[in-house]
C-alpha positions in Angstrom: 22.9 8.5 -1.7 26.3 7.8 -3.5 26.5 3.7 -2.7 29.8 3.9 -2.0 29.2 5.7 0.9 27.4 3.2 2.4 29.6 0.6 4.6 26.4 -2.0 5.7 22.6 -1.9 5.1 20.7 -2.9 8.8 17.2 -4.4 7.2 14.8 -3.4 10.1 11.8 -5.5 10.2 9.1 -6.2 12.9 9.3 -9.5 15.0 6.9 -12.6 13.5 5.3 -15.3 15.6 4.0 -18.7 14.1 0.4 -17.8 13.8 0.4 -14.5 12.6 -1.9 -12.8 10.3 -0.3 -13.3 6.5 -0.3 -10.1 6.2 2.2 -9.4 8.6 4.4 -12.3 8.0 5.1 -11.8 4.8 7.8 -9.4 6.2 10.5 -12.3 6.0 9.9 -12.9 1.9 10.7 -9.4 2.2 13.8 -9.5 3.9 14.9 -11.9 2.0 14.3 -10.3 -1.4 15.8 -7.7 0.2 19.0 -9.2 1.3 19.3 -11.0 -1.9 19.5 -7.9 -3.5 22.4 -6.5 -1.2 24.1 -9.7 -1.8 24.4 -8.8 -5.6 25.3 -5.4 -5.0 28.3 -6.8 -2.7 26.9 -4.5 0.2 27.2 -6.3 3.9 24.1 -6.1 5.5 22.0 -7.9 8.4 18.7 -8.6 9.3 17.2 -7.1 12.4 14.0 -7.8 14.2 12.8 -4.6 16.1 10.2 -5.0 18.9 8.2 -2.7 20.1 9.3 0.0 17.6 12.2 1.1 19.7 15.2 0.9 17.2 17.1 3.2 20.0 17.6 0.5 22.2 18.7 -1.8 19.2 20.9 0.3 16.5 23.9 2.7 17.4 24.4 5.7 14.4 27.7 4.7 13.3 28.9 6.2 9.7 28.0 4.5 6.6 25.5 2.8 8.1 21.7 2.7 6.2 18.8 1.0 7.4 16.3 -0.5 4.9 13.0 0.0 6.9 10.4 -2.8 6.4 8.7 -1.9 9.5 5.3 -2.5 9.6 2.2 -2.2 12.2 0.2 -5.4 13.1 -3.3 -5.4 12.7 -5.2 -3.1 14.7 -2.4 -0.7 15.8 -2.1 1.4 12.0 -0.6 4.4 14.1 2.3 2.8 14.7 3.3 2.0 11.1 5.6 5.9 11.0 7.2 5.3 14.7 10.4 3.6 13.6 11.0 6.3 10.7 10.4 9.0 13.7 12.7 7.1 16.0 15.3 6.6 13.0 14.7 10.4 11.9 15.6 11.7 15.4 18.8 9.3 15.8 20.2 10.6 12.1 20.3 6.8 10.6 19.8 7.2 7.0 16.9 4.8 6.3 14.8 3.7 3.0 11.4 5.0 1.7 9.2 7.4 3.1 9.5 9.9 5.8 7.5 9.2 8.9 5.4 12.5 8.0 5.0 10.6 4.8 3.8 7.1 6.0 1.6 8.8 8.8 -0.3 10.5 5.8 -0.4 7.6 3.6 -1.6 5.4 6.4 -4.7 7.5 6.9 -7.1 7.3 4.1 -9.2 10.3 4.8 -6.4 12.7 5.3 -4.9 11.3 1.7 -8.2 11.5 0.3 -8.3 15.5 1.6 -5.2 16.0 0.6 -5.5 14.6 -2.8 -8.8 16.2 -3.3 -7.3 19.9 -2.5 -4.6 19.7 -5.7 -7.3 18.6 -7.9 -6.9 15.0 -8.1 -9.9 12.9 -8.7 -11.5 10.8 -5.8 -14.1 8.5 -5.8 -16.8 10.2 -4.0 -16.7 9.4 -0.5 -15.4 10.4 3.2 -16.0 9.8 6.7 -18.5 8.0 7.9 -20.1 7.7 11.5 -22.7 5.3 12.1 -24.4 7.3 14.6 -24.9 10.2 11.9 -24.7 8.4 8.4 -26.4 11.1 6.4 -23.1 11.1 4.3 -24.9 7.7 2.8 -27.7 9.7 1.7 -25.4 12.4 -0.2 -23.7 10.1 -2.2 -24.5 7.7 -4.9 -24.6 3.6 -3.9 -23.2 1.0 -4.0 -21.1 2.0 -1.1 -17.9 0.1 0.1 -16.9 1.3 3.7 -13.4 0.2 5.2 -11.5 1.0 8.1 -9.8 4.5 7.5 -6.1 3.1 8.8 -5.9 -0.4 7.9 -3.6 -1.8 5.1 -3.0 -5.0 3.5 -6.7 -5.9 2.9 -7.5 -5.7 6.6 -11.7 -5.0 7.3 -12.4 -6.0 3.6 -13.2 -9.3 4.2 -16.2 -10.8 3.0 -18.2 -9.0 0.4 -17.1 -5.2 1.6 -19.8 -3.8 -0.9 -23.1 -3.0 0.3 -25.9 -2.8 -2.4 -28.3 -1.0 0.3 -28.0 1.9 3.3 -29.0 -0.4 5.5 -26.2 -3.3 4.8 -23.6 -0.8 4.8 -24.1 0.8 7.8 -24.4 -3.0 9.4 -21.3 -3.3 8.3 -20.0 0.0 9.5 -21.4 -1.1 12.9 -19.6 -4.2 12.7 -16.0 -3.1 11.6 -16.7 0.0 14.5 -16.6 -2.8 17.2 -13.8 -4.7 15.5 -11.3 -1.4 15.1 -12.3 0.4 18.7 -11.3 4.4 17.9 -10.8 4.2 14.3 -12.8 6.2 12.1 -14.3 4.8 8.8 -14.3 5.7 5.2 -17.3 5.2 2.9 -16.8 5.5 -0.9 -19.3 4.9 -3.9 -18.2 1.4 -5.0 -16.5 2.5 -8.6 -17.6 -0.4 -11.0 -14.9 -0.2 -13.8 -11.3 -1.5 -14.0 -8.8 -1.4 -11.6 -5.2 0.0 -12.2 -2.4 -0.5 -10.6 0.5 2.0 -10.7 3.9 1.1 -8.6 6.5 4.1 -8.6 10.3 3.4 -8.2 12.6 6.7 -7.5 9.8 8.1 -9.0 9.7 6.2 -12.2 6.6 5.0 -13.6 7.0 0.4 -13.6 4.6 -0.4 -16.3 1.0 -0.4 -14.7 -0.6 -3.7 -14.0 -4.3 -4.5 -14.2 -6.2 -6.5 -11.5 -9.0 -8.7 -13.2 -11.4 -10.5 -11.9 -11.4 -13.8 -13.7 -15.5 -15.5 -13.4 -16.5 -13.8 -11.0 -20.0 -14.9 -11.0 -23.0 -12.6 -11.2 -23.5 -11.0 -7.9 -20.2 -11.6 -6.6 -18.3 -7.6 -5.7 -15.2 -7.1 -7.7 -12.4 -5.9 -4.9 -9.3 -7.0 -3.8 -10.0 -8.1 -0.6 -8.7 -9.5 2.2 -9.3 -13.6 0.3 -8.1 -12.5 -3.0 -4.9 -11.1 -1.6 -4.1 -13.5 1.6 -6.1 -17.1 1.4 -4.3 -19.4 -1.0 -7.4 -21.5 -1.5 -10.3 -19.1 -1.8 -12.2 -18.5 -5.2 -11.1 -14.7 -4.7 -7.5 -15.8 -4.5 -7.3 -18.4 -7.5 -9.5 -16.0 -9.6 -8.0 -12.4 -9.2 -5.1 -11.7 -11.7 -2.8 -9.8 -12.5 -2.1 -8.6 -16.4 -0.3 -5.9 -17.8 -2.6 -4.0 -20.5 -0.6 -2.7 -23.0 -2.7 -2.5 -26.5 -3.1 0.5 -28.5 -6.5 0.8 -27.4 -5.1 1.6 -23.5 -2.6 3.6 -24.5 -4.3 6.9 -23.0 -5.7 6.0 -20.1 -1.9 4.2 -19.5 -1.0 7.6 -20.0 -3.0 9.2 -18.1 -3.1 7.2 -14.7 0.6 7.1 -14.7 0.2 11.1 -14.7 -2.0 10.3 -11.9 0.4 8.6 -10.3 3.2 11.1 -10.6 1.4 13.5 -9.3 -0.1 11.5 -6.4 3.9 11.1 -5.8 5.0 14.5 -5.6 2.0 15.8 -3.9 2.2 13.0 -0.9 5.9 13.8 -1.0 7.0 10.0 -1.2 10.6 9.1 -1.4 11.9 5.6 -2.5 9.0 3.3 -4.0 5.4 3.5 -3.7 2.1 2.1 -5.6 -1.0 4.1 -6.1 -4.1 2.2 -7.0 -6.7 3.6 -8.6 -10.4 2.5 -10.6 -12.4 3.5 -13.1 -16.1 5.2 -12.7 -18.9 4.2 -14.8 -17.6 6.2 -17.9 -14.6 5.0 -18.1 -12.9 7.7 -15.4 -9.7 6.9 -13.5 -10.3 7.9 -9.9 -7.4 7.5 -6.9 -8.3 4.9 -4.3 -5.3 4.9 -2.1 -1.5 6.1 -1.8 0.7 3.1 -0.9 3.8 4.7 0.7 6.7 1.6 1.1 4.8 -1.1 -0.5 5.1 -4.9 0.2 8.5 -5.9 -1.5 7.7 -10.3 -1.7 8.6 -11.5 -4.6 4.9 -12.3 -5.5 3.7 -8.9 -4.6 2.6 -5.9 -7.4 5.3 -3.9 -6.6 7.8 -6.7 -7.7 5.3 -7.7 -10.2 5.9 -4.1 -11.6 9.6 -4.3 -11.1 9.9 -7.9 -13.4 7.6 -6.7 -16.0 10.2 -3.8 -16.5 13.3 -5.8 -16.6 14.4 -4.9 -13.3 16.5 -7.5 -11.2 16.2 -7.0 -7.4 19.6 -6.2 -7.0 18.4 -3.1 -9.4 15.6 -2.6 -7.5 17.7 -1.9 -3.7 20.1 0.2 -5.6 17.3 2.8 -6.8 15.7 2.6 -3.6 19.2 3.1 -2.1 19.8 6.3 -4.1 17.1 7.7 -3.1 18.3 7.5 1.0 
């Protein structure tokens, strides 16, 4: 979209109570980062907080008017995460990022995983599991990590999420079965190499970041979980960092999961900015974990992370993002 066409940017965001999970709070860094972008680009804009996903009864089309969706769903209700892009789709508001065909595919980990899987895309080995039948455990190799299929954010990876035995991880299946009512669950073999991640702007590749896990002690699982990304004063938190590899030594995998990632892009059909994280098998093998359609935009957050390490203001940022409308 031709900036100039644009008269005022409407950042949609969901209403935050004191109290709320970090996860979804973290919407106002956002908004801000967001805004402070506009400001350098000398757009007008204003912050709006949407309730209920109903942004009929809230925004009136109205020509050169875009809306910077940073809608997201609360814990437990992941199906609601595409119903302001549907809403905004069906009004004819121009809006940011993915479709809502886009984020209800990205919010689903099994159907990504199938789709990936079908273009020839490498997975880690993995799928649906159901407690009451979990012969899937028995068909592929341990460890296993097992996670709600629609959560984001970390959500249902607290704790150690990585169980060494059948029996632990189906416990655990039980357990995250009661706490997400209706949602299925994916198992995957735990994938014990590096972890990679690649952030995608306007379907540029940022330089890919590395998560490392600084001492972890001996027994201790390697994942981003939900204390490495959201408790301040946890060992996971303090001791998972971020680096960006970039030795001679790297230079084709580097290559080679930003392929990934382009592809993992064009297949999911994503539009705007996205992150694709990914992990190595025991040989040394990249492997997709997940498709992050409209990633977390705080300033402290990889897709930023991604943007800095590239030069990229956040004033740059919007406008590529913006473009893409």
């Amino acid at each position: 979209m031709n900036l100039n066409d644009i008269s005022r940017v409407v950042i949609a965001h969901n209403p935050t109570d004191k109290g709320d999970d970090p996860s979804t709070a973290d919407v106002l860094e956002q908004v801000q980062l967001v805004a402070s972008g506009l400001n350098a680009l000398k757009i007008s804009c204003e912050a709006l907080a949407i309730p209920d996903w109903q942004p009929w009864l809230h925004l009136t089309p109205e020509p050169g008017m875009v809306v910077f969706n940073l809608m997201e769903a609360p814990p437990g209700v992941p199906h609601v995460h595409p119903d302001a892009a549907a809403a905004l789709e069906l009004m004819e508001i121009p809006f940011t990022g993915s479709s809502a065909a886009v984020l209800a595919l990205t919010t689903d980990k099994l159907a990504t995983r199938a789709l990936l899987a079908s273009e020839g895309l490498p997975i880690a080995p993995g799928g649906r599991l159901d407690p009451d039948c979990p012969s899937l455990l028995h068909r592929i190799p341990g460890p296993w990590i097992v996670k709600p299929a629609k959560e984001d954010a970390s959500l249902g990876l607290e704790g150690d999420p990585v169980g060494a035995t059948r029996e632990a991880t189906l416990a655990r299946a039980w357990s995250l079965t009661a706490r997400f009512p209706g949602q299925p669950l994916v198992v995957e073999t735990f994938l014990p190499g590096r972890e990679l991640n690649v952030s995608l702007l306007a379907g540029e590749v940022l330089p890919v970041a590395e998560i490392v896990f600084d001492g972890f002690p001996e027994g201790m699982s390697r994942v981003v979980g939900y204390e490495a990304k959201w408790r301040e004063d946890s060992f996971e938190y303090i001791h998972t960092v971020r680096r960006f590899p970039g030795s001679e030594e790297d230079r084709e995998l580097l290559e080679r999961v930003r392929n990934l990632a382009l592809r993992s892009w064009r297949v999911c059909g994503l539009r705007g900015y996205a992150r694709v994280d990914l992990r190595l098998d025991h040989n040394g093998e990249p492997h997709i974990l997940e498709v992050n359609a409209n990633p977390c935009l705080a300033p402290d957050a990889g897709f930023m992370a991604a943007a800095g390490q590239a030069g990229l203001t956040a004033g740059e940022v919007v406008e590529r993002i913006l473009r893409e409308v």
